[in-house]
N, C-alpha and C positions, 0 to 999 in steps of 0.2 A: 465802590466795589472793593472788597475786600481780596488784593491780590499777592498774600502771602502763603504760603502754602502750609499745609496741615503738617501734624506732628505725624502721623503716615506716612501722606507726601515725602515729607521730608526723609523716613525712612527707606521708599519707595526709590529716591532719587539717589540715597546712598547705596543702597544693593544695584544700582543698575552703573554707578560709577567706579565703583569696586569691581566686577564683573566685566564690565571694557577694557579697563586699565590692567587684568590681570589675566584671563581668559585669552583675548586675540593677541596673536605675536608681535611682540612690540616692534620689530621688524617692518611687518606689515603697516603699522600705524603709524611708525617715522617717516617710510616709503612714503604711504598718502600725505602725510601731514607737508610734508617736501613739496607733492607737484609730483613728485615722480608717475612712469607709466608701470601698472602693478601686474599687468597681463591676465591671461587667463586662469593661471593655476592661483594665485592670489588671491582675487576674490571668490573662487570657487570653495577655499581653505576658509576664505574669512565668514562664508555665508552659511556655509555648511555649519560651523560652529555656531552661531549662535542660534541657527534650525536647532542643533540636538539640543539647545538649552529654554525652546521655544520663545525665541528672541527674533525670529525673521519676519514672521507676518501674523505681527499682535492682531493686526485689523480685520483680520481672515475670519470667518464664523469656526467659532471654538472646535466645531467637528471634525474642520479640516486643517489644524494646529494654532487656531486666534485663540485670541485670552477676552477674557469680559474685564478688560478695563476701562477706564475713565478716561473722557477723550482727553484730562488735564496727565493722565499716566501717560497716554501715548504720546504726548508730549514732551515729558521728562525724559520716556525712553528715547526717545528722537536725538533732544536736546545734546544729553548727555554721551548719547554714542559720538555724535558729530564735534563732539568736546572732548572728546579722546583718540579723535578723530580715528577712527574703527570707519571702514568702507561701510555706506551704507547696502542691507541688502538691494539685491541688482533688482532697480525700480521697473525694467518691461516683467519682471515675474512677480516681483512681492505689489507692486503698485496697482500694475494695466490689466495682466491679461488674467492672471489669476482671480481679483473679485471680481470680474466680467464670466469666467467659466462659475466660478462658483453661485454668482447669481443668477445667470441664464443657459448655462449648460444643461445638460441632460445626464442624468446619473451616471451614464457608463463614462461619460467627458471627464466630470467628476472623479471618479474613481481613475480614469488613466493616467488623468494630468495633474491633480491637484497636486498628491505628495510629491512627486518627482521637481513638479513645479516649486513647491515650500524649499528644496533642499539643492536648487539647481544643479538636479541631473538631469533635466532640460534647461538650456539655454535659448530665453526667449528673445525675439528681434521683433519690432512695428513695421508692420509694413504700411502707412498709412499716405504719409504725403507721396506726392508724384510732379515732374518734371512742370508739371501746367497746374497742380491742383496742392499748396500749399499752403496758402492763409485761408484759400478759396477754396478746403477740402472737398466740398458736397460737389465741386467739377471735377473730380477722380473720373480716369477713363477705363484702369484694369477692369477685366472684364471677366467671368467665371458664367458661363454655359452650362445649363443637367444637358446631359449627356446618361441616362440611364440612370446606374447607379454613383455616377462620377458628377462631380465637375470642372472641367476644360478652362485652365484660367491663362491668357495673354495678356501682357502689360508691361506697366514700369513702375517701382519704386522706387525713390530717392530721399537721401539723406537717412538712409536707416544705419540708425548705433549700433556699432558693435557686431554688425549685421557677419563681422568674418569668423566671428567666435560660437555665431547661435547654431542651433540644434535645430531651433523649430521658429515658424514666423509667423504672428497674428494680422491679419490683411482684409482692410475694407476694399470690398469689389463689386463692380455693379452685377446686379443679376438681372434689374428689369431696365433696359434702357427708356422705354416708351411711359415711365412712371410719371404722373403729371408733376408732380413735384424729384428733383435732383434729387433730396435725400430719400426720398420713401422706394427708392429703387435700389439699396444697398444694404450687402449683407457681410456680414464677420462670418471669416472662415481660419482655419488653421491649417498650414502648410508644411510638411516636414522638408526643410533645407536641399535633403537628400536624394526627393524627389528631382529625376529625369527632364528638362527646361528650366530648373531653374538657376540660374548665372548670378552669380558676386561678384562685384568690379567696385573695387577702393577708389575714394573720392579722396586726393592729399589738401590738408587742410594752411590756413596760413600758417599754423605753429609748425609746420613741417609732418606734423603726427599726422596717424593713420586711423581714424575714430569714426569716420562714417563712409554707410555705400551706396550704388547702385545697386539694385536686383531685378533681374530680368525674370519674366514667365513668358515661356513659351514653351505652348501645348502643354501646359502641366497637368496632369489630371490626378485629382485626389479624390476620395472618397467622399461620396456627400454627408458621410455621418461625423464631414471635418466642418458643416456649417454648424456655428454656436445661435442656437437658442431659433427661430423664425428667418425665413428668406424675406430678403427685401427691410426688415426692421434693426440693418445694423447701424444705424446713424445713432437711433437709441443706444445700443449700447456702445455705439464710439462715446454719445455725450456723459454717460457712465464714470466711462473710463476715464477719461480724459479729468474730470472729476476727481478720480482717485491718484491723478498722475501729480496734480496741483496741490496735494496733502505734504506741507513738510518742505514745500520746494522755497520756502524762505532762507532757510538753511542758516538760520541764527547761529548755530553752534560753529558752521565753516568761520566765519566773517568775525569771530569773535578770536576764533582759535589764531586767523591770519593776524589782527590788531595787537596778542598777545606777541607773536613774531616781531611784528614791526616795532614793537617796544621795545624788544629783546635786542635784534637788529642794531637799532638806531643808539643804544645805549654804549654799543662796541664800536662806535665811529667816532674818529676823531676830528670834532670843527674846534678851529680860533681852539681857546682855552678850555674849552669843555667836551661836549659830546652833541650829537646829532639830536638825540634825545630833549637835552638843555635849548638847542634852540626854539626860541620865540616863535618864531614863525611855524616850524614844523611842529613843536609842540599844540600849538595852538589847533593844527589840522587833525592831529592825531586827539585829544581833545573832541571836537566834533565830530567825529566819527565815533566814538566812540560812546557821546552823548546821542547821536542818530540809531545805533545799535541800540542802545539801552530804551530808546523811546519807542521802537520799533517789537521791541521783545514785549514792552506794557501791553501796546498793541493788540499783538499774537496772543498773550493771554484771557484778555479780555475776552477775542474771537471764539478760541477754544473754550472758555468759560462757560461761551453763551449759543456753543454748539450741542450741547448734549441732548440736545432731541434728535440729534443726526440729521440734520437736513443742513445744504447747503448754504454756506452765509455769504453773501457777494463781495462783502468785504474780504475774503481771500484773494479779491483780484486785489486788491491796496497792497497787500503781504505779499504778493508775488512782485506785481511792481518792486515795491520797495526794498525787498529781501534782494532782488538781481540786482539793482542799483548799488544796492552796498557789496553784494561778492564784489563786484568790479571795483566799486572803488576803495578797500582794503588791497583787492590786488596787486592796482592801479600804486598804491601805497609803497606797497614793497617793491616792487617794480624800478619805481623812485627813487628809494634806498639802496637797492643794488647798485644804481648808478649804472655805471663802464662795466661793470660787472656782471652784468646780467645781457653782455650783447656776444658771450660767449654758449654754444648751444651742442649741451651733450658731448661736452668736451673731457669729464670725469673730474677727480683728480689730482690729478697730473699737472695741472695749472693754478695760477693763484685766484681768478676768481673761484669761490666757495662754490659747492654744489646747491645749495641753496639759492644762492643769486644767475647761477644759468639755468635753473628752472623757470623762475620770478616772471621772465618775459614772456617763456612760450605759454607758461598756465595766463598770466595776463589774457594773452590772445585767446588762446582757448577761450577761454569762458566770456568771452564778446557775447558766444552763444544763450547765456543765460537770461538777457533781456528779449529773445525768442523763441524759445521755447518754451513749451506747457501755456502757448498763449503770447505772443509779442505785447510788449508794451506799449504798443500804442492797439492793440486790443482790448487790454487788461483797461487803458484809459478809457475808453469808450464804455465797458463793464461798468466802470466807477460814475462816470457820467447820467448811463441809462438807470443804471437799478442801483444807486446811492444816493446820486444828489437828484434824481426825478429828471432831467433834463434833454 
């Protein structure tokens, strides 16, 4: 297979790396590039921009601001944002919940939510796992009742991102308990934040950050014209979504940007007679990573290559696996490098280790989370197992 890209391509890839590096505030892209926390006005500034240049949600059907690209384009454009390291748009809107409204919504849905949705003047949160139902989704207990024109929802969500910033909240909930089968008794609904029972309570994480919550519903009642698409057939479009959640989550372009760092890093450190960089051994590590990155990117292209009929290729679970293994261990990398330096935390400043290396530990920690989410790794194994090697 022939995987060089087109003299297009190629121009394809230079408009959209000209356009990150000069359009978003380099501000903003130091901050991310750092580890840093960007808050909410941040990505609200970074998303909105590249919405008016119709750069947020290529993948979106053209009517409601997607582009008719190539799934080798949506690629490039991915690549290259996450290489200029540019936030990517906020993945519960541009990823989840919007091709879920857009393909099974109902027009006036459509028309409420979409654009707002493209340009996050909604800020969307999951509400899907729950205290007892998280690798084991389809045992979800939240519960939504008709009640007339309403429905009455009681329960609990956990681990929802972000969940103190959102507007509004997309939530799998049972509507038929007595359904023979767990999922066929579950439906997608949309919840406005603001609505009356419903409670946000911060989960502190080990990096000390504040990045996911609890949500409580109690007696909430929203309008049944907040259920998306059929009662009872939301597991379909959780498997959708969940689908569109897994686009991109290899994140080549993070893990490359980090490796460029630890070069940089390691180059400014002084061992024995030369540099951190010169050493044998760390070199050597740095080296294979670097060669796992690069074998891993052949990979992804292949995948996308041989996606273009748009149907799912299982091989995304290998990409996912393997893309979360490597965030970590480029992390893991820097981390390393920081040394003693990096066991200072949010300290500014004002001290000698660099702001760069009191980041280094807590984003290490943080993103533990990447071999769990959008699927754990030992789910994504099993994926690879059943529908790869036949097994």
């Amino acid at each position: 297979m022939n995987l060089n890209l087109t003299d297009e391509e190629l121009a394809f890839r230079d408009e959209m790396r000209t356009f990150f590096t000069t359009q978003i505030p380099e501000e903003i892209r130091t901050r991310y590039a750092n580890g840093d926390e960007l808050g909410r006005d941040a990505m609200v500034e970074s998303h909105r921009i590249l919405n008016a240049h119709g750069l947020a949600v290529p993948h979106w059907p053209v009517e409601w601001g997607g582009k008719d690209w190539t799934p080798i384009q949506r690629h490039i454009w991915l690549d290259e944002m996450q290489l200029a390291s540019v936030p990517e748009p906020l993945a519960f809107n541009a990823n989840m919940v919007g091709p879920v409204i857009a393909a099974f919504g109902s027009q006036e849905q459509k028309e409420k939510f979409l654009p707002p949705t493209a340009n996050l003047d909604i800020w969307w949160c999951q509400g899907f796992s729950e205290p007892e139902a998280g690798s084991d989704l389809a045992s979800l207990k939240t519960r939504a009742v008709r009640d007339g024109d309403d429905y009455v929802i009681n329960g609990q969500k956990t681990w929802t991102t972000l969940g103190q910033h959102a507007d509004w909240i997309f939530c799998l909930v049972r509507t038929d308990p007595d359904a023979p089968k767990r999922q066929a008794g579950i439906s997608f609904v949309l919840v406005d934040m603001s609505t009356p029972g419903v409670t946000v309570r911060p989960i502190k994480l080990i990096d000390g950050g504040y990045e996911v919550n609890e949500v409580f519903f109690e007696d909430v009642r929203i309008p049944a014209e907040n259920l998306v698409g059929e009662e009872n057939q939301g597991w379909s479009y959780a498997k959708f979504l969940l689908g569109n959640e897994r686009t991109g989550v290899t994140r080549l372009g993070f893990s490359k940007v980090r490796l460029a760092q630890a070069r940089e890093k390691a180059a400014e450190i002084e061992v024995g007679e030369g540099t951190l960089l010169e050493d044998p051994l760390f070199a050597a590590r740095l080296a294979e990573l670097e060669n796992e990155v690069l074998a891993l990117e052949l990979t992804q292209l292949r995948v996308v290559a041989s996606s273009a009929d748009g149907k799912p290729n299982p091989a995304s679970s290998l990409l996912k696996l393997r893309g979360s293994e490597l965030q970590q261990a480029t992390l893991e990398l820097l981390t390393d490098i920081a040394g003693q330096d990096s066991l200072p935390f949010d300290a500014g400043p004002d001290i000698a280790s660099p702001v760069w290396a009191q980041r280094a530990a807590p984003t290490y920690l943080n993103y533990r989370k990447v071999s769990i989410y959008s699927g754990s790794s030992e789910v994504q194994r099993s994926i690879i197992a059943s529908s790869i090697l036949g097994l």
